[in-house]
C-alpha positions in Angstrom: 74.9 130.0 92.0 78.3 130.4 92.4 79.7 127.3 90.3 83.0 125.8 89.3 84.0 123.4 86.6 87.0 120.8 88.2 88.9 119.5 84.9 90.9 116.6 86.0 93.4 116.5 83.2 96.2 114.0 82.7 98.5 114.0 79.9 95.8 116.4 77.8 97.8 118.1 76.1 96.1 117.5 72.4 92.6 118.3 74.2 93.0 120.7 76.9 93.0 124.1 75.0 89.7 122.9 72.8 88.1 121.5 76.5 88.8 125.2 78.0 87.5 127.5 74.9 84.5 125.2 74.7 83.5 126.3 78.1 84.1 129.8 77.7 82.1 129.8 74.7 79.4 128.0 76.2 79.4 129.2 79.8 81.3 132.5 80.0 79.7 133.1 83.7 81.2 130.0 85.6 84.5 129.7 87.0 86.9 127.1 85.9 90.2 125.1 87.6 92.1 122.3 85.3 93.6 120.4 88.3 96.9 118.6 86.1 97.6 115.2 87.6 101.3 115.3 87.5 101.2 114.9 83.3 104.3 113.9 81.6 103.8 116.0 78.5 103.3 119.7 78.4 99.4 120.1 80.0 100.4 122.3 82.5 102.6 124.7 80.4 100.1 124.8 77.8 97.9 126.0 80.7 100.2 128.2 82.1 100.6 129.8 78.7 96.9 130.1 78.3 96.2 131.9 81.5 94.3 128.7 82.7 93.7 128.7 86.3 95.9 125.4 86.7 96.5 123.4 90.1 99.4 121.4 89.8 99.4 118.5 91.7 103.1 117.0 92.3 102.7 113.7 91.9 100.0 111.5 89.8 97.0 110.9 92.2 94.8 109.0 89.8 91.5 110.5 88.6 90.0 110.1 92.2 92.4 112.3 94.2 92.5 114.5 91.2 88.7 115.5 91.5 88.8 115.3 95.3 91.5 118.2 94.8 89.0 119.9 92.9 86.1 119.5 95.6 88.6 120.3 98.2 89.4 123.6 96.0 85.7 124.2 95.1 84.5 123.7 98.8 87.4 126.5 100.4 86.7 128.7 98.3 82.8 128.8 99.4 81.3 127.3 96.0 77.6 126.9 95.6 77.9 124.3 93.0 80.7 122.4 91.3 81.1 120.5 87.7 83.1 117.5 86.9 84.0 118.4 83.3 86.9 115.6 81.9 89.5 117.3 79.6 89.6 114.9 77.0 86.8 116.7 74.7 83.9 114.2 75.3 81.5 116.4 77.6 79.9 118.7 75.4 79.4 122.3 77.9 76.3 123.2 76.2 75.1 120.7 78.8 76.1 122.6 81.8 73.1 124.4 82.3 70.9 121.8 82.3 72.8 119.8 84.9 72.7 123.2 87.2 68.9 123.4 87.0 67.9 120.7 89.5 70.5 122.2 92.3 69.1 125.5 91.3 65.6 124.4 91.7 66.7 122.6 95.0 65.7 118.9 93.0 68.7 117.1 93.7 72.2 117.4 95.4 74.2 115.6 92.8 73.1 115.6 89.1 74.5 112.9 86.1 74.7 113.2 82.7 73.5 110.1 81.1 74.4 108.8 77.7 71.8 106.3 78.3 68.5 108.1 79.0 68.5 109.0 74.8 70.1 107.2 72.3 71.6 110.3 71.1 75.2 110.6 70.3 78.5 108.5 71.5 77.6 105.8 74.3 80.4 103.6 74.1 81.3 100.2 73.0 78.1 97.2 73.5 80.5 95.2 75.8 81.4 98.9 77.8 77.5 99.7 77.7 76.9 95.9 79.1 79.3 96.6 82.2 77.7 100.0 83.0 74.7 98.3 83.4 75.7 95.7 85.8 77.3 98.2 87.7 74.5 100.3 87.5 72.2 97.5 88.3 74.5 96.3 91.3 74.6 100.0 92.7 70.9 99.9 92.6 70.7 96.6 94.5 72.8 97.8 97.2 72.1 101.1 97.6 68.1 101.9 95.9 69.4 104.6 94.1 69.3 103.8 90.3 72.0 105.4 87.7 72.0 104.2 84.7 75.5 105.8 83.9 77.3 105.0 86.3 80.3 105.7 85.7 79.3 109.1 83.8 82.0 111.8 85.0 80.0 114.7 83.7 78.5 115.7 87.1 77.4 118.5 89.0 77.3 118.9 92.7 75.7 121.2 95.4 77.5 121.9 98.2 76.2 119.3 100.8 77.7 116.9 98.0 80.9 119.2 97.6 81.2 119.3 101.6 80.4 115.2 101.1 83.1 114.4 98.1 85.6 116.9 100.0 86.1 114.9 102.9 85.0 110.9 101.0 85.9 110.2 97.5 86.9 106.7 96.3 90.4 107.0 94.7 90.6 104.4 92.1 88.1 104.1 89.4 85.8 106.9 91.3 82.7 107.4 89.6 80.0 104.1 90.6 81.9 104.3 94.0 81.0 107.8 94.5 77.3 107.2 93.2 77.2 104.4 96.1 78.5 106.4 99.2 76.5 109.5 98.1 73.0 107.2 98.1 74.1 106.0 101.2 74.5 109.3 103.0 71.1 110.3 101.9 72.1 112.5 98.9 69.5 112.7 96.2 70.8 112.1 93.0 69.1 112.1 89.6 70.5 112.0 86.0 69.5 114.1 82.8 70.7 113.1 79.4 73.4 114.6 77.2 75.6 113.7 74.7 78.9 112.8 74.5 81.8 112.4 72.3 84.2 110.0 71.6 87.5 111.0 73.0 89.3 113.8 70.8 92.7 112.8 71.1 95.0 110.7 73.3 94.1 107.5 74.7 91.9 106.4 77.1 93.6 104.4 80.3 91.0 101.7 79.8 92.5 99.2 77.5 90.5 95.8 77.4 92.5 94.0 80.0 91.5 96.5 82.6 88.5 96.8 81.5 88.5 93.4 83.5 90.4 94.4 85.8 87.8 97.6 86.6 84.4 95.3 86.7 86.0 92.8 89.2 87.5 96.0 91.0 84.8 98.0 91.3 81.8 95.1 91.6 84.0 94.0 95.1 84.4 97.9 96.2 80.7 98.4 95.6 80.0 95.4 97.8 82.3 96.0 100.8 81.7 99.4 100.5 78.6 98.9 101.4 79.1 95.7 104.0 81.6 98.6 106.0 78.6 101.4 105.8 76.4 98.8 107.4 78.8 97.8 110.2 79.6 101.6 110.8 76.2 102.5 111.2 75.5 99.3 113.4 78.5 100.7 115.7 77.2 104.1 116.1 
């Protein structure tokens, strides 16, 4: 398949270069696009530098209108497959070919890697791991399709979910929103475990406060996300 790896990046600079060279060295056949979210340090320089393919978006879109830049870019460009990959060095790309196998065999239309499915490796914080999994169990509720990392970003896609995510992806906190509307357009989605690591550098935008602020957020977007599917359906 034709396949490329989106790298949302914002304000990567300590992580970008050892995110990049990790893919080459692990997947020297696959195509790659860091999309820079209007960073205020040097990301996009460094990039430049580096002979990084690099979209520069002008102003900060948040992670959501960051990746749907890449899907946009991945789905013009007539893309068989495409990878959410984040920049700050936790996705390991050894994994990349395992996500690719179910599109290849024609298993699935969007793949996860789970943290979750083995207790291998970094999975986050026991009060982080409990909000996954009432998002994960509230996703299921609504929409029968059950994730048990929800909020995951190590993805890939075919391109009925590129086509999908091109023209539909939630702009906030993304990532159990997306899992929702692609279960609802009939999508089949399955998850595979990987590792992760613990960010490399930088911080993350998650501090505890919104981590608050992101369950209430996202529980309420899951919901009338769903409600506003319903009615739409109901009014076609």
């Amino acid at each position: 398949m034709k396949t490329l790896v989106i790298i949302p990046a914002y304000n990567e600079e300590e992580n970008i270069v050892a995110t990049v060279e990790d893919l080459r060295a692990h997947c020297p056949g696959l195509d790659l696009v860091v999309v820079n979210d209007g960073s205020a340090d040097g990301t996009a320089a460094l990039c430049r530098r580096r002979g990084y393919p690099v979209l520069d978006l002008p102003v900060n879109l948040g992670i959501g209108g960051c990746v749907q830049t890449g899907y946009r870019y991945a789905r013009d460009r007539g893309y068989d497959a495409a990878v959410q990959f984040d920049a700050d060095g936790q996705h390991m790309a050894g994994y990349i070919p395992a996500l690719l196998a179910p599109l290849e065999r024609g298993e699935a239309d969007l793949v996860i890697g789970s943290r979750f499915l083995d207790k291998e490796g970094f999975r986050s914080g026991a009060v982080r791991r409990l909000g996954i999994g009432f998002l994960s169990a509230l996703a299921r509720a609504l929409c029968g399709v059950e994730v048990r990392d929800i909020t995951s970003g190590m993805r890939a896609a075919d391109r009925a979910a590129i086509d999908f995510f091109a023209r539909e992806y939630a702009q906030d906190y993304p990532e159990p929103e997306s899992v929702l509307a692609a279960g609802l357009s009939g999508l089949r989605i399955r998850e595979i475990a990987v590792e992760m690591r613990p960010r490399q550098g930088g911080e993350s935008s998650i501090t505890p406060l919104r981590g608050v602020y992101y369950m209430i957020k996202v529980s309420l977007a899951l919901v009338l996300g769903r409600l506003f599917r319903r009615r739409i359906g109901h009014a076609e």
